[in-house]
N, C-alpha and C positions, 0 to 999 in steps of 0.2 A: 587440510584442504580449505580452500575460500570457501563462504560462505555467500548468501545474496546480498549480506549488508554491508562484505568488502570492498573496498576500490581494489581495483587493478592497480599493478604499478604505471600502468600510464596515464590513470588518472592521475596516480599521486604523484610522480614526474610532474607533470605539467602543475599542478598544484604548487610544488615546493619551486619550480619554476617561478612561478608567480608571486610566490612570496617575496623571495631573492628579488625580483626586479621592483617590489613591492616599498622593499626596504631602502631609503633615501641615503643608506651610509655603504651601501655595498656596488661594486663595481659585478657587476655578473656576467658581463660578458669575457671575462676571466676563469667561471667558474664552470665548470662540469657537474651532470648530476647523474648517478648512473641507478637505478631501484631493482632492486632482487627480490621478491615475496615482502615487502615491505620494508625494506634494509635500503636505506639512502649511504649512496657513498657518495660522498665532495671529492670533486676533482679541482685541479687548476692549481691558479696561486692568488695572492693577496699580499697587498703591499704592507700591512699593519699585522699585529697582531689581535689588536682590538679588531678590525674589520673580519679577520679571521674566526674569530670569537661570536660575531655578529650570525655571520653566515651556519653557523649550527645554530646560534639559537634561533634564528628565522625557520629551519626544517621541522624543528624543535616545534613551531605552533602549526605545522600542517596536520590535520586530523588524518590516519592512517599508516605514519609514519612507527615503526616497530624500532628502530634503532638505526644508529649514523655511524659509519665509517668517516674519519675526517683522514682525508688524507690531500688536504689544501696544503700545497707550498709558501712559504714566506718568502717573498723577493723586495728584500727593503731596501729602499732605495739608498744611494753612497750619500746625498742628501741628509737622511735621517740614520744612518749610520751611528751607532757609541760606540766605547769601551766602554769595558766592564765597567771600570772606576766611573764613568759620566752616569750609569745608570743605575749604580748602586746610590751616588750622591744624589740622583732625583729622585731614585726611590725614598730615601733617608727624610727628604725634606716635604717628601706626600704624608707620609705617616707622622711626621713632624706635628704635620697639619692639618689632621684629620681628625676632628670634636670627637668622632665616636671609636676611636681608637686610644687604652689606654696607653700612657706615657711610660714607655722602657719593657713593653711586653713582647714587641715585636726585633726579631734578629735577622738582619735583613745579609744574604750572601746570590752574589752574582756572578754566575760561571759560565762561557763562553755567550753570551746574552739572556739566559735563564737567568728569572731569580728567584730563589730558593727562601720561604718564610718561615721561622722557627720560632717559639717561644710558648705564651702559655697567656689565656683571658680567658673571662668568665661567663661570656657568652658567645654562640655562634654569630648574632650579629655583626661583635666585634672582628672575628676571624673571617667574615664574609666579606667587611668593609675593606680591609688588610689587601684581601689581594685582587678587588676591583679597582681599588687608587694604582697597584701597579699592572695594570692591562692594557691605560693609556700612553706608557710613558713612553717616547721614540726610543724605534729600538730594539727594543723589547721582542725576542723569540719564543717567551713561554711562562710560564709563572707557575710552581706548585709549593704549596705547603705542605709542612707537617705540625704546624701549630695544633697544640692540645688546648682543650674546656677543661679546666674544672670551677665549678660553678662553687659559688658563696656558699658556705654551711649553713648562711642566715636566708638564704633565696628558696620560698613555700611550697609544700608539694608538687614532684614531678610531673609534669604533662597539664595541670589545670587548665583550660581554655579550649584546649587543642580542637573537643570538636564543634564547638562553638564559633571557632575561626573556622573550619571547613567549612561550617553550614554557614558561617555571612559570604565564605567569598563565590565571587561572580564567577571564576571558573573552573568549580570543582563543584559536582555532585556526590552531597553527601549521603547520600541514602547508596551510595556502592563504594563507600571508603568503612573501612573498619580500624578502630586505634585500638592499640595492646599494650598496656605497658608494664614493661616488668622491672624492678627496680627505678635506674636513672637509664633505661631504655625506652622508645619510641618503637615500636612495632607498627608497620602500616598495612593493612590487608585490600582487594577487594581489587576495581578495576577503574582507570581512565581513561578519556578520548585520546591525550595525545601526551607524546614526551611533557612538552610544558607544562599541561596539568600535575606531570609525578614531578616534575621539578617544584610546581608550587605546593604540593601537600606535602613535599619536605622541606622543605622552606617553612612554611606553618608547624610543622612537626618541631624543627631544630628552635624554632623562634619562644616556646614555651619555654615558662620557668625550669629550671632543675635538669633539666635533658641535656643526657651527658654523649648519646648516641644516638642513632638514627637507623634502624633497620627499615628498608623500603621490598617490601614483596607488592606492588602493585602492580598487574600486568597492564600494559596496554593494548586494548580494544578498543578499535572505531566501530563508532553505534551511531546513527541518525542522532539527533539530538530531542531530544525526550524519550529515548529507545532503551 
């Protein structure tokens, strides 16, 4: 059941409404937003796939928001159209060129405009960077990895900083996050306002030394803010 400190979904409609028309990269009058008990579904279509990507993570900072159905269309225009072969070559030459990606860790395959990332580095940074270079690239229908971490034998106790980094950042309250960690796992406990929040305290989580996984149990609850 709601509670008094919940929005309705027609708060939060109109909220993620506003966000979307908010954001200077998204065409929104393209876009549908339909809210169930807190559940955003995206409708519509998008001409990119980074623009696509955009439009979640914009829902992603409305406070109230419990979880997103994406079910946005890609209608790429004949214009920005590739083969396979055109996107796997620009993928080739992003990662090429990309300082914080090691050299020959990444295996790059592109199948009906998916590209598919394989291989193996020693930090999540690295694998996070891997498939933001291919989001941009024209084209482009979708991007997932299966790249593995294993981290240096010589890289210091797992998890060191972790909640040191929660409590400096500006959008996570650390007094309702709880860190567990067992071996080269990250365990996150406790609550956040909004999607974006558990995306950025896993983010901080995966960004420590030695952290070879990432378990996330942080539910989201919207609270007034100091609530």
């Amino acid at each position: 059941m709601l509670n008094v400190l919940d929005k309705t979904d027609t708060e939060i409609k109109n909220d993620v409404l506003s966000e979307l028309k908010y954001d200077p990269s998204l065409n929104v009058t393209e876009i549908g937003v339909l809210v169930t008990d807190g559940v955003v579904t995206l409708t519509g279509y998008t001409t990119s796939f980074d623009e696509k990507l955009a439009a979640v993570h914009a829902v992603k900072r409305v406070a109230g928001v419990v979880a997103i159905a994406d079910d946005i269309e890609l209608h790429i225009p004949d214009a920005n159209h590739r083969t396979d072969g055109e996107i796997a070559a620009a993928a080739a030459h992003k990662i090429a060129w990309a300082t914080t990606i090691p050299k020959g860790s990444v295996e790059i395959t592109v199948r009906n405009g998916w590209i598919i990332l394989e291989g193996e580095v020693e930090w999540w940074y690295q694998k996070n960077a891997a498939e933001i270079v291919m989001r941009s690239i024209s084209g482009v229908h979708g991007v997932s990895s299966s790249m593995s971490i294993k981290p240096n034998d010589k890289i210091p106790a797992v998890g060191m900083g972790i909640e040191a980094a929660i409590d400096r950042s500006a959008m996570l309250d650390a007094s309702k996050i709880r860190i567990e960690i067992v071996g080269s796992k990250v365990i996150l406990h406790g609550t956040v306002r909004t999607l974006a929040q558990r995306e950025e305290a896993e983010r901080i989580a995966w960004a420590a030394q030695g952290v070879f996984s990432v378990e996330d149990h942080l539910a989201v609850k919207w609270y007034p803010s100091g609530g």
